[in-house]
N, C-alpha and C positions, 0 to 999 in steps of 0.2 A: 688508536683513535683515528678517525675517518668522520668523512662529512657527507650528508647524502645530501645534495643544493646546499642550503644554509642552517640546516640540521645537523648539527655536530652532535657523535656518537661520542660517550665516554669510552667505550673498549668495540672491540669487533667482533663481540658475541652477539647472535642474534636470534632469538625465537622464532623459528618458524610459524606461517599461519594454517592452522591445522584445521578443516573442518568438523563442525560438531566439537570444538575441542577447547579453542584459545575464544573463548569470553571474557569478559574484564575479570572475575574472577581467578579464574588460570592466570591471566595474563601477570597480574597486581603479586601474585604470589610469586613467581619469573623473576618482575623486574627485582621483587625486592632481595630476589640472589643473585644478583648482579648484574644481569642483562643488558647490554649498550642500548638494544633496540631490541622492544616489543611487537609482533605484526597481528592484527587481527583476524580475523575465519574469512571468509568469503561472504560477499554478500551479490544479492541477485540486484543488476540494475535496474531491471522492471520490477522487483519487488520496492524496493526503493520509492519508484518513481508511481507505484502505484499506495505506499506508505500504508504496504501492510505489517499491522501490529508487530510481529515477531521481530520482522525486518528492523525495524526502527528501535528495536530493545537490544538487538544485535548492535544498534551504533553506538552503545551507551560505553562511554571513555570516562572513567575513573584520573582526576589530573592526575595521582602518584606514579602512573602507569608511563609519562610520558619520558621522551618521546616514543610516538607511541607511531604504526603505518595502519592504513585501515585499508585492505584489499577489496575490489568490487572486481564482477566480471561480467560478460555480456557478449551477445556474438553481431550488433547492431550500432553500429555509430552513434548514430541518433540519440539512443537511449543511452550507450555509454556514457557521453558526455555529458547528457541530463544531470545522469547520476553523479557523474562525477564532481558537475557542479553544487550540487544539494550537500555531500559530504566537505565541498571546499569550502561554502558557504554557514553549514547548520554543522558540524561538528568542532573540535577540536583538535580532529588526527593532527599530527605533523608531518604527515606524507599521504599521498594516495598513490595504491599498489594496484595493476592490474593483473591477474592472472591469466596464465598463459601455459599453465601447466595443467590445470585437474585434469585426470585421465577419466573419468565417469561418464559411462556413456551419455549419461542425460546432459550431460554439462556439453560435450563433444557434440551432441546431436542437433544441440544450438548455436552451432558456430560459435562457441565459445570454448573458453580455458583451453587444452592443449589443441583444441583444431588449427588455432590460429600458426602454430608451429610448422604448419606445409606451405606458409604462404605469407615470406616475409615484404611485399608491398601492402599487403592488409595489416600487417605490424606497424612501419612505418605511417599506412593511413590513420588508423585506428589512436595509436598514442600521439601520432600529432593535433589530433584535433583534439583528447584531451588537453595536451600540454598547453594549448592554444586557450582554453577554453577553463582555466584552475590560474591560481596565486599558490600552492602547495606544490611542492615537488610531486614531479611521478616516478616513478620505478616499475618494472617490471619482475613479478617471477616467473620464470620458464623452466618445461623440461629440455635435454639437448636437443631431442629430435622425437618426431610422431614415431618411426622405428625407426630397422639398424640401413632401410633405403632411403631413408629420410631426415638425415641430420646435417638441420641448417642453423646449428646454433651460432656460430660466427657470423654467417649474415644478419639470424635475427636479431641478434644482439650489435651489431652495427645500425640496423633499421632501427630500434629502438634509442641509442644513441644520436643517430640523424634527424629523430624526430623530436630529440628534445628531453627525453628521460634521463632523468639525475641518477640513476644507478642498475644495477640487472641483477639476480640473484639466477644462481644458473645449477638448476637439479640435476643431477649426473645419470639421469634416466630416459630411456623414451618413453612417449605413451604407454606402449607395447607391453612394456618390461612390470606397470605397474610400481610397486613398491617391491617386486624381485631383483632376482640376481644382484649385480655388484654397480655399483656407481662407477662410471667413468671419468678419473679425475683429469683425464688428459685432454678430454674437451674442454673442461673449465679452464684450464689453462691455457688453450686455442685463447676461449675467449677472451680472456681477462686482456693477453699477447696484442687482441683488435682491435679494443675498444681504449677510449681514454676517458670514461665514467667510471665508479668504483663497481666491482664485481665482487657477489660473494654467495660464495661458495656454499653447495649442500648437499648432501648423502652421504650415507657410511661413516660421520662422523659421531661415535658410538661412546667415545672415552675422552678426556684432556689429552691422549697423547694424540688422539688421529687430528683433533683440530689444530695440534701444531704444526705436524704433517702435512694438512690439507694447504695451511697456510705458506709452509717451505717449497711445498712440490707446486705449486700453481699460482702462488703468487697473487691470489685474492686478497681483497681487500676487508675480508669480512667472513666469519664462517657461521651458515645457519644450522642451527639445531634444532631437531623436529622432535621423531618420535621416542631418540633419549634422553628426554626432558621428562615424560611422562611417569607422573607418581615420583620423577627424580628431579626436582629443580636443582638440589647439590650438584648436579650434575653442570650447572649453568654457573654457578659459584665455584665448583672444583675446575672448570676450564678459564674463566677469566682468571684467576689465580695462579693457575698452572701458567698462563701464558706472558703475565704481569712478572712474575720472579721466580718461575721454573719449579716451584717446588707443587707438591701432586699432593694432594692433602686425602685423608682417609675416607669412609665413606661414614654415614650416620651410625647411629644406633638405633632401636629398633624403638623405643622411647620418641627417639629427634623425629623423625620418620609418621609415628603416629599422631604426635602435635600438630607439624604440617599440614598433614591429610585433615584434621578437627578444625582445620585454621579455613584449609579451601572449600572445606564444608559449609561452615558458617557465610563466610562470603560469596557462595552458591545458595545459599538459601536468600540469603540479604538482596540478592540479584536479581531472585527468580522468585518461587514460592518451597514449603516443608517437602512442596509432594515432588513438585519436577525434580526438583535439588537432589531429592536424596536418591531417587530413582536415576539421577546421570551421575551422581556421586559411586554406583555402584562400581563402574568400571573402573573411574580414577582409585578408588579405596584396593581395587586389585590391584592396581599399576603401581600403588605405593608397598604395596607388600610384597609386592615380585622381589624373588632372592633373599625372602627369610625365611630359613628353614624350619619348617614344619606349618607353612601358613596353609595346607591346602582346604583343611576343613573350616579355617573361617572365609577362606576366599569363596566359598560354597556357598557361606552363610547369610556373606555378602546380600547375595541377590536376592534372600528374606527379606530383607530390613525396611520400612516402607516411612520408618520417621528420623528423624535426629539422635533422639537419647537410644532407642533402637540400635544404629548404627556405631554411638560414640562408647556405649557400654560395650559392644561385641568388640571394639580395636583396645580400648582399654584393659578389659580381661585377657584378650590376648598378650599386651605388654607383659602384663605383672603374670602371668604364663612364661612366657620366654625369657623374662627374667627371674623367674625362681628355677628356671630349667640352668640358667648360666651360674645362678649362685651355687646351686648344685654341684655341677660340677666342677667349680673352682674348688670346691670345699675336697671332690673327689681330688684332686690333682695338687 
């Protein structure tokens, strides 16, 4: 248990904020397996502040969600602050996140998300005049460094700290690296070592045992999970568990697994409309059958599917498929 300002987390698991990904939807399904802290996708400051539609559906905070961080980025003072005002203001985040990590060109080409990473008095600028300028805590997430001739994650996360920011989440990657290679957990632990804000930690945390790991080797206060959440929230449940009373608990069945997925469906449709929903349902409905053997022809079929009953008949028939396959051969054995 950890505190980000005067936001006390139940545990020190926390979802990552994923683009295109973590919508109140995704997110509602998260917390309700256990997640201390929720963080939402990125939002554009100038979209914000120009209150285009989409934008503004993006800020839609579900209370069960809470506490809940709502990230904004921006490569402009001016406008960061704006924005950041309007979410202080007109939402009910309990944190604002700025980003400091997206590696995307388009994002980097506007001085924003990880550019800001070569240059940490724009860091210090930048969140103090947030910090100055909000009643909600701020936080930062960052990658270690833009590359391997450029890592100032100790400064920046000091500057961040200097300027006022209640906490840092610190991605074990450079720009560079993308979502490759390996995490570097020995910078996070530089950091965590510099600062006297809570740090927590992210990358390569894949299973309940590496977030315990994460959290013995480096000493964070906090471990984020991103893309092994995806189609696996148990996964966010079998780590707060694991780390509450040691014991590692099994993984779903293929039944539990497709309930979820009909669960995240509905409340993506509830969100959104039949036709977006089910059309960005297609990728989550793979990520939930990833590692059941023999799903490759409905992962296929997946990408057919253009309604609700459509989609909920093709994971259903697969259920009662894999499970006449298991009674089978219990019956062999």
């Amino acid at each position: 248990m950890f505190k980000i300002g005067d936001i006390e987390l139940k545990n020190r698991v926390v979802l990552a904020p994923m683009a295109g990904i973590c919508n109140a939807a995704f997110r509602l399904t998260v917390k309700e397996f256990g997640a201390g802290l929720v963080c939402a996708e990125m939002v554009s400051d100038k979209a914000i502040l120009f209150n285009n539609a989409k934008t503004m559906g993006m800020l839609y905070i579900d209370e069960r969600e809470k506490p809940l961080s709502l990230q904004i980025f921006g490569g402009e003072k001016e406008t960061l602050v704006e924005a950041a005002r309007f979410v202080d203001k007109n939402t009910t985040a309990d944190i604002i996140d700025i980003n400091m990590g997206c590696p995307v060109p388009k994002i980097t080409k506007c001085d924003a998300g990880a550019k800001w990473l070569l240059d940490p008095n724009k860091i210090y600028d930048m969140v103090s005049a947030v910090v100055e300028a909000v009643e909600k805590p701020v936080t930062v997430k960052m990658r270690m460094g833009w590359d391997d001739e450029h890592i100032y994650a100790v400064r920046n996360a000091q500057a961040v700290e200097r300027a006022g920011g209640k906490a840092v989440a610190v991605h074990g990657r450079t720009r560079v690296q993308m979502y490759e290679g390996t995490a570097n957990w020995d910078i996070i632990k530089e950091v965590k070592e510099s600062v006297n804000i809570p740090v927590i930690g992210n990358g390569d945390v894949t299973t309940p045992l590496d977030a315990k790991r994460m959290l013995d080797e480096t000493g964070v206060d906090g471990v984020m999970i991103g893309r092994a959440a995806l189609g696996n929230p148990w996964m966010i449940y079998r780590t707060v568990k694991y780390l509450e009373t040691g014991e590692l608990l099994g993984e779903p069945g293929v039944r539990e697994k497709m309930e979820v997925c009909k669960l995240h469906l509905d409340r993506l449709i509830a969100l959104k409309n039949e036709n977006i929903a089910v059309r960005e349902m297609r990728k989550h409905a793979a990520w939930y059958l990833k590692g059941i053997r023999g799903n490759a022809k409905v992962r296929n079929e997946i990408n057919l599917m253009n309604t609700r009953d459509e989609l909920v008949t093709l994971l259903d028939e697969f259920v009662l498929e894999i499970e006449a396959k298991q009674e089978s051969a219990s019956q062999v054995g």
